[in-house]
C-alpha positions as YAML, in Angstrom:
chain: A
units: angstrom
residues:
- id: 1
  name: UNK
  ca: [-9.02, -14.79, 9.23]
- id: 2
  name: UNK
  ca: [-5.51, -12.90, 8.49]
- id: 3
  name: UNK
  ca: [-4.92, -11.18, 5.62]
- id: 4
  name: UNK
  ca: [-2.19, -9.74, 4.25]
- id: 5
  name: UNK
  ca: [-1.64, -6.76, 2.31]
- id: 6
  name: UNK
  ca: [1.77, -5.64, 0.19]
- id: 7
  name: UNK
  ca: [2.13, -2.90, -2.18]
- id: 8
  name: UNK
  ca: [4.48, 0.38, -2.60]
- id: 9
  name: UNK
  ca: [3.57, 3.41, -0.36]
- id: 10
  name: UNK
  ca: [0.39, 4.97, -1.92]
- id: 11
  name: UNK
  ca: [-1.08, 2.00, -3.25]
- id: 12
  name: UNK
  ca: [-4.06, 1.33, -1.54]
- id: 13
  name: UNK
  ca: [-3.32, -1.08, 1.09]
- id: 14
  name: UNK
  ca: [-5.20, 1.15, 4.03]
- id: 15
  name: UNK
  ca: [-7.84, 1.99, 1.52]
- id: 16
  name: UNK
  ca: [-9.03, -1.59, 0.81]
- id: 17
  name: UNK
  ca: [-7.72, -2.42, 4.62]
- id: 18
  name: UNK
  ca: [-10.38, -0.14, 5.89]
- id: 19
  name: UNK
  ca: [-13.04, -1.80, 3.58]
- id: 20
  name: UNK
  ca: [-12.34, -5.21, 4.76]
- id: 21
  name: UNK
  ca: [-12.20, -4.08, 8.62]
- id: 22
  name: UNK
  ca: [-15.79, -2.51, 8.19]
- id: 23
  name: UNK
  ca: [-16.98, -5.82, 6.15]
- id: 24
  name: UNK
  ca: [-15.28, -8.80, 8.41]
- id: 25
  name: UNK
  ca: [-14.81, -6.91, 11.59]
- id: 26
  name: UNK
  ca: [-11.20, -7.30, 11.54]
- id: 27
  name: UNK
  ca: [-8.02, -5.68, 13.46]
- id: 28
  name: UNK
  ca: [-5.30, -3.49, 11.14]
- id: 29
  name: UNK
  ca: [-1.95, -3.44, 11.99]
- id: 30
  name: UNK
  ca: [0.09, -1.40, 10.21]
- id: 31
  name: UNK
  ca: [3.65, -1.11, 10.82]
- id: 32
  name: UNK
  ca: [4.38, 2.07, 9.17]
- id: 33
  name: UNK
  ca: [1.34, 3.70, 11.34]
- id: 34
  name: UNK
  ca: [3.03, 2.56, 14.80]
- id: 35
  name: UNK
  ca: [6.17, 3.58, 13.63]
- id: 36
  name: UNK
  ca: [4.87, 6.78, 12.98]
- id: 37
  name: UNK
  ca: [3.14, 6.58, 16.48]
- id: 38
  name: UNK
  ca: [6.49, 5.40, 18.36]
- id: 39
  name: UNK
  ca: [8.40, 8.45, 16.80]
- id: 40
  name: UNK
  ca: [5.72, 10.49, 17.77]
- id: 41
  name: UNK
  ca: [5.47, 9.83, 21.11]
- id: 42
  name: UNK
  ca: [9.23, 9.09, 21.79]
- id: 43
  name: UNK
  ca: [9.49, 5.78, 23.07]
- id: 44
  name: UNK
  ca: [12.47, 3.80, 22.80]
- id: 45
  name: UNK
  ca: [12.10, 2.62, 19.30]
- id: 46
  name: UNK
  ca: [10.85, 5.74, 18.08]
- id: 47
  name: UNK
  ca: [14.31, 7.14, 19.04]
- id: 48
  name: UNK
  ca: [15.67, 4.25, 17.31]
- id: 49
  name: UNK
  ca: [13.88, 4.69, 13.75]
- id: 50
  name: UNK
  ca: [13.62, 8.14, 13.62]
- id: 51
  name: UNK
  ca: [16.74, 9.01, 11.60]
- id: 52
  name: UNK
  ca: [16.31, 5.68, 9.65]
- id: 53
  name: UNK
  ca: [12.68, 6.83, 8.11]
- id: 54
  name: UNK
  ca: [14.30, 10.63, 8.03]
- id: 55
  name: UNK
  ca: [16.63, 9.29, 5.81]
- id: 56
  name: UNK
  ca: [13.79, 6.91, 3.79]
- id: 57
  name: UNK
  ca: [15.60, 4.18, 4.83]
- id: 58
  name: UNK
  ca: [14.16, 0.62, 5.53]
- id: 59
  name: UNK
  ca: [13.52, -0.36, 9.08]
- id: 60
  name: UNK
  ca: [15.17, -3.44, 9.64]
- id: 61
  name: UNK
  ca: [13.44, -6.58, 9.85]
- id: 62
  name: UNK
  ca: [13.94, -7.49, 13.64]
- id: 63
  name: UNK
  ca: [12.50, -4.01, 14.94]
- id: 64
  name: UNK
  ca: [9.50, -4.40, 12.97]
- id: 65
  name: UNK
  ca: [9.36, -8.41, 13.88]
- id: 66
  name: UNK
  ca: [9.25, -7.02, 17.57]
- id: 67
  name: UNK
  ca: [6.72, -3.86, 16.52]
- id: 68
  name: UNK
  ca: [4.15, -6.63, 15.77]
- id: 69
  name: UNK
  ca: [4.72, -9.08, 18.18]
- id: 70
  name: UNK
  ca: [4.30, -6.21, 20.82]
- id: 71
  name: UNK
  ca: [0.52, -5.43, 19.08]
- id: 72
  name: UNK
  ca: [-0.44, -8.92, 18.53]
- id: 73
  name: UNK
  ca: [0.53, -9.43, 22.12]
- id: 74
  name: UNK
  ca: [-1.72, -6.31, 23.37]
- id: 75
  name: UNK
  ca: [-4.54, -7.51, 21.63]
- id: 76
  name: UNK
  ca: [-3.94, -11.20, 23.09]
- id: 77
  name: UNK
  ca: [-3.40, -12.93, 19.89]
...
């Protein structure tokens, strides 16, 4: 099962993601959380984004297509 969850920062989305994890046993990803985590820990990317979310600018599209192909391949799906 993969669902999906959109909304504005603050609107719930890890609120009702953590109810459906405990209920279906299911995997989060969320992309602002490893973002977070990359900047964090200095990798690479977190370099790369850091003065883009300092800013509240939007990470673009292709580093965040690669942020989740780089979980989903951890995890092997």
């Amino acid at each position: 099962m993969n669902i999906i969850l959109f909304g504005a920062p603050g609107a719930g989305k890890g609120t009702q993601a953590n109810f459906l994890i405990k209920e279906f046993d299911l995997i989060q990803i969320s992309t602002g959380d490893m973002l977070r985590e990359s900047v964090k820990q200095k990798t690479k990317l977190g370099k790369q984004v850091e003065t883009i979310m300092a800013n509240g600018e939007l990470v673009p599209d292709e580093i965040i297509f690669s942020l989740i192909s780089e979980r989903l391949n951890d995890r092997g799906l």
